[in-house]
C-alpha positions in Angstrom: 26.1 3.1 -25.7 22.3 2.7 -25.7 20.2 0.5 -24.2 20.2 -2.8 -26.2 22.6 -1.6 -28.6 25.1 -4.2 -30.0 28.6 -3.5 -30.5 30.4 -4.8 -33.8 31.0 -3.8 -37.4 32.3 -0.4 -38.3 32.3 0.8 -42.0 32.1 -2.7 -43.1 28.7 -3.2 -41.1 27.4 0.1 -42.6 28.6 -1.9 -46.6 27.0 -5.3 -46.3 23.8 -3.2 -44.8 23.7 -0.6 -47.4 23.7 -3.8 -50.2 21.1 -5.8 -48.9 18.8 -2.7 -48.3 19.3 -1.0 -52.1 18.4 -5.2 -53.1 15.2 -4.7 -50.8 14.0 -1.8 -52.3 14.1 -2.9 -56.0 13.5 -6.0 -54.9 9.8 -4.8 -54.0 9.5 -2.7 -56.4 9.8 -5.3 -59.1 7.4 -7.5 -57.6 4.9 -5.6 -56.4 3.7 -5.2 -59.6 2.6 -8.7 -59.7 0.3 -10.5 -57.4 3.1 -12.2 -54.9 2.6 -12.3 -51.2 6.5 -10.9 -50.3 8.4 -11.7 -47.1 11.4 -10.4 -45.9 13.1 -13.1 -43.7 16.4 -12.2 -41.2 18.5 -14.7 -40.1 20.1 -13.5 -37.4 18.0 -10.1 -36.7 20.5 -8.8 -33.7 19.0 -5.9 -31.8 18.0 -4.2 -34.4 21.6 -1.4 -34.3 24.9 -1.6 -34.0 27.4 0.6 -32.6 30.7 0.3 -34.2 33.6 -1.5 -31.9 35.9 1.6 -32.6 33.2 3.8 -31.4 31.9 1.9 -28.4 35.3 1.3 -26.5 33.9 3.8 -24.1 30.5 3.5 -22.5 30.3 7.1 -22.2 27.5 8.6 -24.5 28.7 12.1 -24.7 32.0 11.1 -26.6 30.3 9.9 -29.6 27.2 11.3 -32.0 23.8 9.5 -32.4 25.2 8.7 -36.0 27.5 6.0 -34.8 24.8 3.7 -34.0 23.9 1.8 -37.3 20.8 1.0 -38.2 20.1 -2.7 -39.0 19.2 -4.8 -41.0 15.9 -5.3 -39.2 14.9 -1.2 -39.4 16.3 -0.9 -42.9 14.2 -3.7 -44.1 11.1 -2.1 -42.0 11.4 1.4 -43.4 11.7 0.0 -47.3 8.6 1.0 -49.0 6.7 0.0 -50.8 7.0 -2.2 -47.9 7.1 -6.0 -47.9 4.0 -8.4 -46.9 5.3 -9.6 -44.2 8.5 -9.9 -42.1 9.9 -12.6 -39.9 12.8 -11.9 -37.8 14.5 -15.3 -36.2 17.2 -14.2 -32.9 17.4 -16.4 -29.9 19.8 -14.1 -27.7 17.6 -12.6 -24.8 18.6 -9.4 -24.6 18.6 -8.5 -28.6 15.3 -9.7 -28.5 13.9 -7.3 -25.9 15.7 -4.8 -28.1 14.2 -6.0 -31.5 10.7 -6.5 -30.2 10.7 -2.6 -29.3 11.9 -1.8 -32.2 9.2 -3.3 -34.2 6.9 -2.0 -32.2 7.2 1.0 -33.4 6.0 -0.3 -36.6 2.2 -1.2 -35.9 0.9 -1.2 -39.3 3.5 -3.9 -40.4 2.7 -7.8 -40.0 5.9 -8.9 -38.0 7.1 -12.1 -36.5 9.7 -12.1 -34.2 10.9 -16.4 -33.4 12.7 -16.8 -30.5 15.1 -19.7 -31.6 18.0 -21.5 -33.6 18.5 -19.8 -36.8 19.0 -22.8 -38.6 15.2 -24.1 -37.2 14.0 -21.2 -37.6 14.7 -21.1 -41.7 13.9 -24.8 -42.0 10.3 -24.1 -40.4 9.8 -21.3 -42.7 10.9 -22.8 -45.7 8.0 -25.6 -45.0 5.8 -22.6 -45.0 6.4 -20.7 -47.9 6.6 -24.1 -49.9 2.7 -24.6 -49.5 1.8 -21.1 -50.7 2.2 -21.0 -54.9 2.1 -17.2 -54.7 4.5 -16.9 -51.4 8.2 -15.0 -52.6 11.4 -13.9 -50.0 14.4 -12.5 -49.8 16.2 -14.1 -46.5 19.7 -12.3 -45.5 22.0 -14.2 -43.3 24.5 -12.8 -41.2 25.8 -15.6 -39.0 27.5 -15.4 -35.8 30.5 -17.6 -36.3 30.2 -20.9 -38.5 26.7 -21.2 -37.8 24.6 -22.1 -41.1 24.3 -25.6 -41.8 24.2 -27.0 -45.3 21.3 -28.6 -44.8 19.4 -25.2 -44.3 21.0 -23.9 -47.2 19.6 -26.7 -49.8 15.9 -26.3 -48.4 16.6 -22.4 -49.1 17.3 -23.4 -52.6 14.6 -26.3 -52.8 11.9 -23.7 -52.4 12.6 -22.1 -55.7 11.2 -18.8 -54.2 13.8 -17.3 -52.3 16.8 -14.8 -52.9 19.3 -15.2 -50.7 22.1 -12.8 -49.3 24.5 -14.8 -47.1 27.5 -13.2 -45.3 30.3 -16.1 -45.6 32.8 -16.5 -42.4 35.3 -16.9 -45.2 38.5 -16.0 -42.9 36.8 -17.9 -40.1 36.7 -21.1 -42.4 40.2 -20.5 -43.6 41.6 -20.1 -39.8 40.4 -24.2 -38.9 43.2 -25.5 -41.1 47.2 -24.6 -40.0 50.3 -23.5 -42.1 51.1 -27.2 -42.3 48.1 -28.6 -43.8 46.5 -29.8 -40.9 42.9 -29.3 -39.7 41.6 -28.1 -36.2 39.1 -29.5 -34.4 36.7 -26.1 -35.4 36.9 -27.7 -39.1 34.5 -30.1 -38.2 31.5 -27.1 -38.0 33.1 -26.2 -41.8 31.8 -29.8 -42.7 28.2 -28.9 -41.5 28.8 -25.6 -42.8 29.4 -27.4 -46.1 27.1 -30.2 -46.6 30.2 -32.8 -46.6 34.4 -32.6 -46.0 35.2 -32.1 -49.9 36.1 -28.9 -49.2 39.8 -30.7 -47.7 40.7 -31.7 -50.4 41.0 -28.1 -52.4 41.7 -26.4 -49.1 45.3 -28.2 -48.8 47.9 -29.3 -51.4 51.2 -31.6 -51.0 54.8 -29.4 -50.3 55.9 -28.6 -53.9 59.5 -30.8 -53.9 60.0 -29.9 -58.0 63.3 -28.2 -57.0 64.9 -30.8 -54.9 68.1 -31.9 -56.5 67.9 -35.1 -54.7 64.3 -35.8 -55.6 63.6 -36.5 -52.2 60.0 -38.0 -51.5 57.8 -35.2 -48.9 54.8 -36.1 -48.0 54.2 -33.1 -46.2 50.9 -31.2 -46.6 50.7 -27.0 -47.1 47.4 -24.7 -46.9 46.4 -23.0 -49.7 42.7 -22.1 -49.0 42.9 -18.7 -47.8 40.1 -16.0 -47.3 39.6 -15.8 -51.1 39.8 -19.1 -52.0 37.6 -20.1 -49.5 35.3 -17.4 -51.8 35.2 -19.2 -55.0 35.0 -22.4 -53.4 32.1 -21.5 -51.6 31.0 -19.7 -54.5 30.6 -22.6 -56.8 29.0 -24.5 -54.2 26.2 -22.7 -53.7 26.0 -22.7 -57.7 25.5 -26.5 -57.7 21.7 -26.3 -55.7 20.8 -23.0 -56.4 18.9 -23.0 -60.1 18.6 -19.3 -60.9 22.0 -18.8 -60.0 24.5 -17.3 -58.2 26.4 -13.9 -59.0 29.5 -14.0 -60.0 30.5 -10.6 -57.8 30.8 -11.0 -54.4 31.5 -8.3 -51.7 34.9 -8.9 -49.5 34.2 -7.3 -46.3 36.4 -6.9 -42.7 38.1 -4.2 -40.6 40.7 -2.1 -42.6 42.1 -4.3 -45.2 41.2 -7.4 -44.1 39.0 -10.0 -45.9 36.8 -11.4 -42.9 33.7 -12.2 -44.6 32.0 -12.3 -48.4 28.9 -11.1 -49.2 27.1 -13.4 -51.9 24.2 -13.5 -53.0 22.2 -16.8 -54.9 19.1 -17.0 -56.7 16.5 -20.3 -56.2 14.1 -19.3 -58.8 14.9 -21.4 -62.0 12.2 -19.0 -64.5 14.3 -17.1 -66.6 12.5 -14.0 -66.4 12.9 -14.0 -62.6 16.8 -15.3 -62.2 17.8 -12.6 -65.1 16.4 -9.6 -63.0 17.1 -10.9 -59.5 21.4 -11.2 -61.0 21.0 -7.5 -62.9 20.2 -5.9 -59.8 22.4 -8.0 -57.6 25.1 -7.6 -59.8 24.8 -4.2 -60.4 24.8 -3.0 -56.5 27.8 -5.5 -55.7 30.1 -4.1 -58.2 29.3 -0.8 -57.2 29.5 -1.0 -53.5 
């Protein structure tokens, strides 16, 4: 594996990536035609690559191709062109950043900022910033490690009226806080933050269904019911209720083999028609053909 290299993802990885960067390039492609000062905003920039975790069991070089590694999010987004304004990569782990920085500088001619800190600070400090500038326009992809992204960052995503947003939800990682029997973990305290409030209990649970008990018997027993794909629409809809262009209806389930690890959505803060209708056309178009 090289140097700085992160190991995760597989196909999956190579999906979500492939999305966001065919977004990118219509994205700029659209607006560059106007007079809009464009960022490109990462989340969680990583390294920069990935080596799949199928591929990197062995640390021995010569068993695998170049192509394993996949390029991420950060390099996609830097090789789009027309290019953005400006890019601002957020990543607090040490060693990615020594990783990302090289990376970038590669890129010379592009204005980049690399923030060493919390994600969630990171996004709140730029949302201040793009706020004051009438002209200022982003797309910000989020790929959390764990459940990471707080509400609260979320809304001032949405209050800015100038952002798309492509969020990879920890669906199975919500679903996995709450037990066969109804009851919650201790984890499903970080879905709270993750959601702005605990109203998501309520829907993720339901009583034992007794209709077939001859003896009518009363259970007050408790069963989940909010699995990977619930957890989907839930979150879904939420993000509908603050986000004023919208969000799209298709999402992208995403994990190893068949399983339904994460969803891909993507949300719209721009309330102008004009804007919100071409922003869901494109999104729409590349999730249901991913």
């Amino acid at each position: 594996m090289s140097e700085g290299t992160q190991s995760f993802g597989g196909q999956h990885t190579r999906r979500k990536l492939d999305v966001v960067e065919k977004y990118l390039s219509a994205y700029v492609t659209v607006m560059k035609r106007q007079s809009f000062r464009l960022f490109y905003v990462d989340g969680f920039a990583g390294s920069g690559s990935s080596q799949a975790k199928s591929e990197a069991a062995s640390d021995d070089p010569t068993l695998f191709p170049v192509s394993d590694v996949v390029e991420g999010s950060p390099l996609r987004a830097l090789r789009i062109d027309p290019p953005f304004d400006h890019f601002l990569f957020i990543e607090k782990d040490p060693e990615n950043l020594s990783s990302l920085e090289r990376t970038c500088a590669r890129f010379s001619d592009k204005s980049i900022a690399i923030w060493p800190e919390d994600a969630n600070e990171g996004l709140r400090k730029f949302c201040r910033q793009i706020s004051a500038n009438r002209l200022d326009r982003a797309v910000v992809f989020l790929d959390p490690f764990g459940l990471s992204v707080e509400w609260d960052t979320i809304r001032l995503l949405a209050e800015t009226e100038k952002v798309d947003l492509w969020y990879l939800v920890p669906v199975d990682g919500m679903s996995r806080q709450i037990k066969n029997d109804g009851s919650f973990l201790p984890g499903a305290q970080r879905i709270d933050r993750i959601w702005g409030s605990d109203s998501w209990r309520e829907a993720a649970v339901r009583k034992v269904d007794t209709s077939d008990d001859l003896f009518g018997a009363v259970d007050d027993r408790l069963e989940k019911i909010a699995r990977a794909q619930q957890f989907s629409e839930m979150f879904r809809a939420h993000l509908g209720e603050i986000f004023k262009g919208g969000v799209a209806p298709a999402y992208l389930p995403l994990g190893r083999g068949r399983r339904h690890d994460f969803s891909l959505m993507f949300a719209c803060a721009n309330p102008s028609r004009p804007a919100f209708e071409a922003a869901m056309r494109i999104a729409n178009h590349i999730l249901r053909t991913a």
